[in-house]
C-alpha positions in Angstrom: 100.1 117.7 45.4 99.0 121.3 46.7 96.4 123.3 44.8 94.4 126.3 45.2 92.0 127.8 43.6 89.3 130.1 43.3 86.3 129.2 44.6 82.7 129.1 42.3 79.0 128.7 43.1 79.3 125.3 42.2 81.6 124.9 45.4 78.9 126.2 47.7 78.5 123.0 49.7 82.4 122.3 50.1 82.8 125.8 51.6 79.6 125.6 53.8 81.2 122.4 55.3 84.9 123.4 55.5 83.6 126.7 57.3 81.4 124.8 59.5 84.2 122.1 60.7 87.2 124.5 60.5 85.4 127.4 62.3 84.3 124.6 65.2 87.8 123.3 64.8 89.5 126.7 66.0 87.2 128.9 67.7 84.7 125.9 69.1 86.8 125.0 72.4 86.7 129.2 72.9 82.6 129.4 73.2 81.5 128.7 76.5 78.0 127.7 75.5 77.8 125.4 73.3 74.2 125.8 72.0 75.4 129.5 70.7 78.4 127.4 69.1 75.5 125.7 67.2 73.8 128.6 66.5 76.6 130.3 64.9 77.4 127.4 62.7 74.4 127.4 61.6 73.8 131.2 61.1 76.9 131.4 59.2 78.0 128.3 57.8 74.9 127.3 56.0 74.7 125.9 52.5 71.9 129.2 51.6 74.2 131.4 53.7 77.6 130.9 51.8 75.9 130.4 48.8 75.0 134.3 48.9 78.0 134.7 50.4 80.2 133.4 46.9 77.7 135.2 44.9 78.6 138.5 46.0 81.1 140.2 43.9 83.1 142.0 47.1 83.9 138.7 48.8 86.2 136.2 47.2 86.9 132.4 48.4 89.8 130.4 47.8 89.9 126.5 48.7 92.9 124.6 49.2 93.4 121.0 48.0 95.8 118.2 48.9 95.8 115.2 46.5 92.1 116.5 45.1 90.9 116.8 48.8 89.5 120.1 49.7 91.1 120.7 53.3 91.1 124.8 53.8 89.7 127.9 52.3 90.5 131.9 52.5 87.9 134.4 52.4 88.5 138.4 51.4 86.5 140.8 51.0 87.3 143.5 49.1 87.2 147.3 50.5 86.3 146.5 53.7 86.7 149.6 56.0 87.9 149.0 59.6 88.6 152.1 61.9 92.4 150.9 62.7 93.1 150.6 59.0 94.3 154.1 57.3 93.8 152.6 53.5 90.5 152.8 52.3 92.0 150.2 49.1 92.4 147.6 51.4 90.9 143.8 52.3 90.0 141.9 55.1 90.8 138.3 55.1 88.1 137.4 57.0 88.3 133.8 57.2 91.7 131.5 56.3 91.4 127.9 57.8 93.1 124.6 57.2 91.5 121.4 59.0 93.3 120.5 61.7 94.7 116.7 60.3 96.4 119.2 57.9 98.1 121.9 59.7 101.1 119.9 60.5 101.7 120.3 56.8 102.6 123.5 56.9 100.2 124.6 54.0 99.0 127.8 55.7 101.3 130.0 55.1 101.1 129.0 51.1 97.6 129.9 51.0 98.1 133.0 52.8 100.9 134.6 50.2 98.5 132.7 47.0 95.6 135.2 48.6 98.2 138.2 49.3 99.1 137.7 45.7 95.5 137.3 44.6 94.6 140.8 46.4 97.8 142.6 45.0 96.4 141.6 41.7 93.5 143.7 42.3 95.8 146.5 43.1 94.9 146.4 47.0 97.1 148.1 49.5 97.1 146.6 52.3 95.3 143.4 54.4 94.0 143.1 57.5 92.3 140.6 59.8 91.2 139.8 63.6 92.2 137.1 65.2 90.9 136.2 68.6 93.5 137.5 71.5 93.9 133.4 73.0 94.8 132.1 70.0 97.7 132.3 70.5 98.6 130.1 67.4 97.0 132.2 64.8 98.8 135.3 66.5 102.2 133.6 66.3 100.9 132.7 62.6 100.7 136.4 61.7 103.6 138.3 63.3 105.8 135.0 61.6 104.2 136.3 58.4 104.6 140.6 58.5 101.2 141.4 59.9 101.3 144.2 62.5 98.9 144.7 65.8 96.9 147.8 64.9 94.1 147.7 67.4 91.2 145.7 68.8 87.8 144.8 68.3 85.0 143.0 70.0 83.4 139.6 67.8 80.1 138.5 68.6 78.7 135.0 69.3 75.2 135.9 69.5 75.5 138.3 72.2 78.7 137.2 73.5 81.6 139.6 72.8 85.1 138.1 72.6 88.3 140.9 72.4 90.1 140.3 69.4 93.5 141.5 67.5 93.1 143.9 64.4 96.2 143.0 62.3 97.2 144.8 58.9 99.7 144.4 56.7 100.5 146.7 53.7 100.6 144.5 50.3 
């Protein structure tokens, strides 16, 4: 059985592991050193770091659950500006991950309309993301599902930039 649901401060720990493996899972094999891999995990995947993550009010997390198991989470946050985006009511889904034993599932694509639905309940406009320009997969993932290419931008591994996809898609 599929569930999803918002995520609480009590989840902290869950999300700073899911973050940690799924982030390592899809972007790991990308980073050519491996001690920045580390260091980003740790930077941004830390128990203290999501922690004040869920406790602000602009970023919401939703985890995903098969048969009680947490496998995947989303991230938004809310009104998050991006030059390449005309709505200034918008979101940036920042982060939406499944663990790789479960993407053969299928189960991305329900937590990605559960969060467009969550974001149209706060009367957002529109959604946007990045996505990395060789993963090819995620890009697939997103044209499949209505996003649009709207321009680029550069993501940072301590130091390191790698080109990425802006995507939007109005709500």
């Amino acid at each position: 059985m599929i569930k999803i649901k918002k995520a609480k401060e009590s989840d902290t720990a869950i999300l700073a592991l899911l973050g940690r493996l799924t982030w390592a899972e899809s972007h790991g094999h990308y980073i050519d050193d491996k001690n920045n891999l580390i260091k980003y995990l740790d930077e941004n995947f830390s128990v203290s770091k999501t922690k004040q993550d869920i406790n602000n009010p602009k970023q919401l997390f939703y985890i995903i659950y098969v048969d009680n198991l947490p496998i995947g989470y989303a991230k938004l946050i809310v009104h998050a500006i991006q030059e390449n985006v005309a709505s200034q009511n918008n979101c940036r889904l920042e982060r939406i991950f499944i663990l790789n034993d479960f993407i053969p599932l299928k189960i991305g694509k329900q937590l990605l309309i559960y969060v467009e639905e969550q974001a149209k309940a706060l009367q957002l406009d529109t959604m946007w993301l990045s996505v990395y320009i060789k993963n090819n997969r995620a890009i697939r993932f997103y044209e499949k599902n209505e996003f649009k290419n709207v321009g680029e931008l550069n993501f940072i591994v301590n130091g390191k930039s790698y080109e990425n996809i802006v995507f939007s898609k109005k709500l």
